[in-house]
C-alpha positions, 0 to 999 in steps of 0.5 A, a space after each residue: 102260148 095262150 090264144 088269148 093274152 089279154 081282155 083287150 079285144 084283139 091279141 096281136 097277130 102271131 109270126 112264125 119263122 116257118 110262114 117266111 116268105 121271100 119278098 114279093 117286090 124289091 126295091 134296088 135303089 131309093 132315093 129319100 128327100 126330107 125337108 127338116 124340122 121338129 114340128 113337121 117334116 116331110 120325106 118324099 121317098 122315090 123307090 125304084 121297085 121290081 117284081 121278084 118271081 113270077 106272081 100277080 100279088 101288089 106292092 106291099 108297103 109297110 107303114 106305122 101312123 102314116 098316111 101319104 099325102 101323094 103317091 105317084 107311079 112312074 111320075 103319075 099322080 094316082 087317084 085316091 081309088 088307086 091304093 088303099 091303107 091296109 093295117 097301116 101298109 101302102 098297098 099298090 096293085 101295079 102291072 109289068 115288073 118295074 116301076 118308080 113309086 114315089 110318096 109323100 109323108 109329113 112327120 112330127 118328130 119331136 112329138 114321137 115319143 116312141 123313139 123309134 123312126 125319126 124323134 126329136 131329142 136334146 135339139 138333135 134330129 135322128 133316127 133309130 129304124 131297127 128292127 121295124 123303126 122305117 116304115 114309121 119314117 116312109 113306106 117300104 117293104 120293112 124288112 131285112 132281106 130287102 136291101 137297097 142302095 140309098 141316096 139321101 138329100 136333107 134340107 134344113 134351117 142352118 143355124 139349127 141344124 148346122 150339121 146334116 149326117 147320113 149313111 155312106 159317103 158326103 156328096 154335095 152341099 149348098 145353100 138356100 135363099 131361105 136360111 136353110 142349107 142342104 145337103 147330099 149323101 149316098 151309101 154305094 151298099 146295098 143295106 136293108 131299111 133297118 140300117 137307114 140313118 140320119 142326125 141333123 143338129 148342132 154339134 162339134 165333132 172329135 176328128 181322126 183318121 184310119 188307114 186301113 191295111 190296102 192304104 186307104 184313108 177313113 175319115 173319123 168323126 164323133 159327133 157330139 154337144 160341144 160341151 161333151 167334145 173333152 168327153 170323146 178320146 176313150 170311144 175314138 181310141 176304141 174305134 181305132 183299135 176296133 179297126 186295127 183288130 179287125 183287120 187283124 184277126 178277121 181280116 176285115 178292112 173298113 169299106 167307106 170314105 168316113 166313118 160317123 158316130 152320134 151320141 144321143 141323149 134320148 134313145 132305146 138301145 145301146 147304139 146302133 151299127 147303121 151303115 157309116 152312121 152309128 148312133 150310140 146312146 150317149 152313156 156308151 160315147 162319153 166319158 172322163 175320169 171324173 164322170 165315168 167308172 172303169 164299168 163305164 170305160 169298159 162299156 164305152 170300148 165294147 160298145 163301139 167295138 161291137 157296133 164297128 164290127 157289125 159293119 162286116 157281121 150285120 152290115 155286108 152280111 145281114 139277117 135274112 128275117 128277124 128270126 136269124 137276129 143272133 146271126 148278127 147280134 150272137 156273133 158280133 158279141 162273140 167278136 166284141 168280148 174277144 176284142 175286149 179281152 185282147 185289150 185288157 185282162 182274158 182271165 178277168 172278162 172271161 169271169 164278167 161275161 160269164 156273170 152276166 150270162 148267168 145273171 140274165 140269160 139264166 134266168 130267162 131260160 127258167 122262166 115263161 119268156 125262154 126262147 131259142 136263140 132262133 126262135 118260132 114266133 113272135 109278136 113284137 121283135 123287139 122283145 127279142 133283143 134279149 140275152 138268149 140273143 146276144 150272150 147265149 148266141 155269143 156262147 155258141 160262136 165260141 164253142 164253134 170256135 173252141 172246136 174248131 181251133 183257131 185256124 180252122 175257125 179263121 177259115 171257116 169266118 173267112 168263108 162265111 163273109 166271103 160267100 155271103 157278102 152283100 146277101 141277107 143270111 140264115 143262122 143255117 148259112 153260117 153254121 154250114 160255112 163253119 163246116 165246110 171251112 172248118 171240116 167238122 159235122 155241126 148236125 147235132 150242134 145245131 140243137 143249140 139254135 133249136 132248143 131253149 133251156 140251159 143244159 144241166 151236165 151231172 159229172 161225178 168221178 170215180 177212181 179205182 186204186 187196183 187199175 189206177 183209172 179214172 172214170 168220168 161220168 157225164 149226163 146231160 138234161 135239158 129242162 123243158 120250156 114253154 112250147 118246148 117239153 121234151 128235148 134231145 141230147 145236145 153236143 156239149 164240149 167240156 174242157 176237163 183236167 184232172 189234178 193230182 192233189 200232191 204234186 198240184 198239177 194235171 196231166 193236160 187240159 183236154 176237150 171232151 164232147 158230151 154228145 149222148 144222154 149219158 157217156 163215160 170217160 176213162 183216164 189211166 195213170 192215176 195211182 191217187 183220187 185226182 181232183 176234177 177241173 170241169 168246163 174249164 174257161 166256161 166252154 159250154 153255157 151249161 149248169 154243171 153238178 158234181 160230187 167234189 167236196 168242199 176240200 176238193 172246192 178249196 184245193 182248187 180255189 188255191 191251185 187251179 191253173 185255168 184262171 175262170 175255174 179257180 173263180 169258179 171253185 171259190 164261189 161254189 165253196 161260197 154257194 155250197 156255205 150259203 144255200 147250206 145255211 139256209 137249208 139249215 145244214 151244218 156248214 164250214 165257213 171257214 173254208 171260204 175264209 181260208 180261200 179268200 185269205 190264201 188269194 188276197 195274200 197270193 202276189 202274183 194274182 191279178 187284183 180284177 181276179 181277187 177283186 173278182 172272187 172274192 165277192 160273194 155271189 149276188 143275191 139272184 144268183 143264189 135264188 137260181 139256186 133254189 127250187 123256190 126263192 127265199 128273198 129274206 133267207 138269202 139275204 140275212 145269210 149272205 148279209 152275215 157271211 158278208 160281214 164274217 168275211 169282212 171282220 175276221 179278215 179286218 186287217 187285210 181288208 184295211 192294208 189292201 185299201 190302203 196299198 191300192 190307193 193310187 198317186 193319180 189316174 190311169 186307165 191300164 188293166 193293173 190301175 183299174 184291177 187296183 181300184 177293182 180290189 180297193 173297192 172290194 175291201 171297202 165294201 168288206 171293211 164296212 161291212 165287218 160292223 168296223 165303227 169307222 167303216 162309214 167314216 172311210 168310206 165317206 173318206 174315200 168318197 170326198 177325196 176320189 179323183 175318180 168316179 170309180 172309186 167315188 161311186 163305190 164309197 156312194 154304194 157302200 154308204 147307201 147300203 147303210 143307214 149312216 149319217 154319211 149315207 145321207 151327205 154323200 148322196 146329197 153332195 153327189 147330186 149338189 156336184 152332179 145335178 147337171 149331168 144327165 149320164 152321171 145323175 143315172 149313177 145317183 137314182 141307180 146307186 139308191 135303187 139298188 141299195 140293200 137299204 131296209 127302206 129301199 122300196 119306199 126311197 124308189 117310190 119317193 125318187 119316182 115322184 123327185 124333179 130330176 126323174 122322167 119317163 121320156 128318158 130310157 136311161 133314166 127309167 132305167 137306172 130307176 126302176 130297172 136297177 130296182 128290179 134287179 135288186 131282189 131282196 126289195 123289189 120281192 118285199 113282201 108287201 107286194 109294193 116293189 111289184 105295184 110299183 114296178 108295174 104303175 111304171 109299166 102301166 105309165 111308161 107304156 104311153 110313151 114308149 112301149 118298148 122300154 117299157 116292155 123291158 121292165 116285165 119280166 121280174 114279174 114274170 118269174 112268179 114261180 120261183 117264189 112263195 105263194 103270197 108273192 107269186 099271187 102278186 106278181 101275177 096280180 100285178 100282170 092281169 092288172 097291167 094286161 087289163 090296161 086299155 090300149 096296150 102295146 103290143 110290146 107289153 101285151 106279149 111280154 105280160 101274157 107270155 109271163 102268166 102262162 
């Protein structure tokens, strides 16, 4: 990292993971007194405060735009000489090894732009405190590895604020003389600040009940607006059947009387897993057949699953430092895609974790922001909230898993949170409990945690006729990332079958573990060249080459039984076509037509994995590709293999949207896959040039009983320049204008268009009524989709870079951290050509040049020009 990442006057001070330190002082219990309200609150926080080890050094309070109008040690008001403000922290010399601290705080919630601490938002008071939000609400030791026991007393106007929410279990309640009520709520856990919770509001709540497998009765609530009350049945079905799982599979039972979700318009995040109280952004808690698309069904059952699990993976068992996030983050994701597998298609969300992987993670690994999952530094940690995180992390749970098998990885799990119940952890914690409970040397495994980069895995297969043997050679490389040039041989296990082309089947899927630089694997009893089936079910997050041909690639798109690796086949029989065609290579593209036709006609194929294969790979999946990005190039071939595949399999395209349409709604795994592939042939039956292509499209949008299928027909349409185009994007906002979650759909849907006037449509949608930079998810369906959207947002005006980096400049104001999360498209500057990584970076020193910037965005940019 550059000493200097900015012209500001000062670069944000570096953390490193080797400078932790335990605590000097701990805090077991706190006591939190607010008097609510939106222009000015006041918090009094008494901390019951002990020395941890034998030192002199004072109480260190972290503190973020606060200043305490009292500070009373053990009942005594001290002198203004007493403490002093240092970088913002309280700090306190104190004598002896225990004391009460108490200090006052006024807030301005509904001026906290931020939304980090305690905001405003849509009338609702709350809070979001990870990973440094608390010290914005109180001073405190601001980290994870101090956990303590809350007890909490709101008080508030009770006609406004009708419902007062906080973490653990309700105690009492009253009224006051004055119009306003209170009340009292404890939290038996100890936790650490980041997981503090409160919402005080108007609002109605979807009530149930779970008993858990010792009999004991939970209390479930979702609160929300009373108009959003029909909206909540899919995230309480979700919640329940998270229980359940979990109590299942991990053998964890719910701990607490009540369990409370809040659904919040205004938040940075997806939600929040705070102790008994999570908060949820409300994209991730509402929705209907009318409002939501299966995506978004999808989404809402993994969210909810994923933040109840934190309860045992985040909660009980905590991160020791913010360096060990993936212990939580990576792990709880791990269990979350399980979850959902288990409730719908495996083979299917197998295919859409790996895509997502590849589409963010990927791309992060190659360029300037790529980090370990556990990483040596940082500025601001909520720039590491990132996919390296969570999906690489969720990566190396399941590889841990595949090794272990799954009663050995039960048994290490159990093993894990047994030992480290109630403690703040290290990834090193739970990687030796894998090893003790599941009896395995994870030594060089742990090289996953410690080096960044995607693994690169060369398997070619040689056959030799007079021994009837195979052999398998495998090399590995990590490429080299920032701070990182050198790497050592990781240990990478790769599920392989070898296929005998006559008899279409294999002798067996087996697990081999690519340990060393390079190593071979020798194989008997093949009389034939078999055909070679690697990292079957995507067992290791790597990028693998081979020497199979594209017959080999067709063979096993048409008989692979392993569900992800015949997705796998079909799609690099479409890479190979693509990247080909660019390079200006000869190429068959008749063998992607020839497998997408054999599984459209195969019926007893899942429709999500049709649907799911036969869609071409994105246009920033083909640029990772290429040694340097070629947005016009990728976009003109796969535009005309796009509309090859669609014309030439025009008749198929048409009786699959036809026979897939259903006689109503359902939400089953075979109902969703149905509308899965219905949308597919839409978008193909468009895009073979068909004249009443926009016709049925528009068609299919008008008559949708469904926001899943009326939302593709909008996409499919907005691609184009149709009369219809223009009509339905109308209607759809004349229908949707007042829903907020829904209206996202409406700005995302254009910005991501493959429209030829993409770039000037965001600019104008930018300036339109309904868009707000106060609103993440409305920044987001805008100028996130946008640059997502690789052939505009790399126009080669440089004018999708300028216009992503004024947002930048703006939105900084506001909330650094969403802002934060919109640089690194620009920091991909060396994948592409000259003239436009010239602009990029000119855009980043621009953005860097601005006065007063986050340190969010400083980080972010600044990593990005190194």
């Amino acid at each position: 990292m550059a000493d200097m990442l900015s012209t500001n006057a000062a670069s944000p001070a570096v953390i490193r993971r080797t400078d932790y330190r335990p605590p000097d002082w701990l805090v077991p219990d706190v006591a939190l007194n607010f008097d609510l309200d939106p222009a000015l609150t006041t918090v009094r926080a008494t901390l019951t405060v002990t020395r941890n080890g034998a030192h002199t050094r004072p109480l260190h309070l972290d503190g973020d735009g606060i200043v305490p109008l009292e500070v009373r040690v053990d009942g005594h008001l001290l002198d203004a000489d007493a403490w002093h403000l240092e970088a913002g922290a309280l700090i306190i010399s104190l004598p002896g090894d225990a004391h009460d601290v108490e200090t006052l705080v006024e807030l301005a919630p509904q001026s906290n732009s931020k939304l980090m601490g305690l905001y405003a938002s849509g009338g609702l008071l709350c809070t979001q405190c990870e990973a440094e939000g608390f010290r914005r609400i109180t001073f405190f030791p601001d980290r994870p590895d101090v956990l303590s026991r809350y007890s909490v007393r709101m008080v508030a106007d009770k006609v406004r604020f009708p419902v007062l929410l906080a973490n653990g279990d309700p105690g009492d309640t009253g009224d006051l003389p004055d119009g306003r009520h209170w009340a009292q709520w404890t939290d038996p856990f100890p936790k650490p600040c980041y997981l503090f919770a409160l919402v005080a509001g108007d609002l109605a709540c979807n009530a149930d009940r779970f008993v858990t497998m010792s009999g004991r009765a939970v209390r479930l609530g979702i609160w929300v607006r009373e108009a959003d009350l029909p909206r909540t049945g899919h995230a309480m079905e979700a919640l329940r059947n998270s229980m359940a799982w979990d109590e299942r599979v991990y053998g964890r039972e719910y701990d607490l009387d009540v369990f409370n979700i809040v659904a919040v318009a205004d938040f940075n995040f997806g939600a929040m897993e705070n102790k008994g109280l999570n908060i949820f952004n409300s994209r991730y808690i509402l929705a209907d057949p009318e409002t939501a698309t299966d995506i978004d069904y999808d989404g809402v059952e993994a969210v909810v699953a994923h933040e109840y699990f934190h309860n045992w993976s985040g909660n009980r068992v905590t991160c020791r430092d913010w360096f060990q996030l993936s212990l939580k983050e990576g792990f709880t994701v791990f269990r979350d895609q399980s979850f959902s597998a288990d409730m719908g298609s495996a083979a299917v969300k197998r295919i859409e974790d790996v895509r997502i992987l590849r589409a963010a993670q990927f791309q992060e690994d190659q360029g300037p922001l790529a980090h370990p999952v556990r990483p040596e530094s940082y500025m601001e940690i909520s720039n590491f909230y990132t996919a390296t995180i969570y999906n690489k992390g969720a990566e190396l749970i399941r590889m841990i898993a595949l090794m272990l098998g799954p009663d050995r990885f039960r048994a290490a799990t159990n093993l894990y949170f047994d030992r480290h119940d109630g403690q703040a952890a290290t990834c090193e914690d739970f990687v030796r409990a894998m090893e003790e409970g599941g009896g395995i040397d994870l030594s060089q495994f742990r090289l996953w945690y410690e080096q960044a980069g995607t693994p690169h895995v060369r398997a070619l297969l040689h056959h030799d006729p007079a021994t009837q043997s195979v052999e398998l050679h495998l090399e590995q490389a990590v490429p080299p990332t920032p701070g990182q040039g050198g790497k050592q041989p990781m240990a990478i296990p790769l599920r392989v079958a070898l296929f005998d082309p006559a008899t279409r089947a294999h002798h067996g899927d087996e697990l081999l573990m690519l340990t060393q630089a390079r190593q071979t694997f020798r194989f008997t009893g093949f009389a034939t060249a078999p055909i070679l089936s690697i990292n079957r079910g995507f067992s290791a997050p790597v990028i693998v080459e081979t020497n199979r041909s594209q017959q080999d690639l067709a063979f096993l798109s048409a008989h692979d039984d392993d569900p992800f690796a015949r997705y796998e086949a079909v799609q690099q029989l479409m890479v190979n076509v693509l990247i080909g065609r660019i390079a200006g290579q000869a190429v068959d593209e008749d063998a992607v037509i020839a497998a997408i036709a054999t599984m459209i006609a195969d019926s007893t194929l899942d429709p999500a994995f049709i649907a799911e294969a036969a869609r071409l790979p994105s246009e920033a999946y083909l640029g990772d590709q290429m040694a340097q990005v070629d947005p016009d190039a990728i976009h003109a071939v796969r535009d005309a293999l796009q509309q090859r595949i669609g014309a030439d399999l025009e008749p198929q395209w048409r009786a699959i949207h036809a026979a897939t349409k259903a006689d109503g709604f359902a939400l089953s795994p075979a109902a969703k896959g149905a509308r899965k592939l219905r949308n597919v042939a839409l978008h193909y039956l468009v895009a073979s040039g068909a004249s009443d292509g926009p016709a049925i499209a528009f068609a299919q949008f008008h008559d949708a009983d469904n926001m899943t299928e009326r939302q593709a027909a909008l996409a499919t349409l907005a691609n184009g320049t149709s009369p219809e185009r223009e009509a339905a994007l109308d209607i759809f906002h004349h229908r949707y204008g007042g829903d907020a979650l829904t209206l996202d759909k409406w700005f995302q849907t254009q910005a991501f268009a493959v429209h030829p006037d993409t770039v000037e449509l965001v600019e104008e949608l930018g300036r339109h009524k309904d868009f707000t930079l106060a609103n993440p998810n409305r920044v987001r369906s805008l100028y996130g989709a946008f640059a997502g959207n690789q052939w505009a947002f790399h126009h080669g005006s440089g004018k999708g870079y300028r216009l992503v980096a004024d947002c930048i400049i703006a939105l900084d104001r506001l909330n650094p951290q969403t802002a934060a999360r919109l640089v690194p498209p620009l920091g991909r500057w060396k994948r592409f050509d000259p003239a436009r990584a010239a602009s990029m970076r000119g855009e980043l020193e621009r953005i860097l040049a601005q006065p007063g910037l986050s340190k969010d965005v400083t980080e972010q940019a600044g990593k990005s020009l190194d």
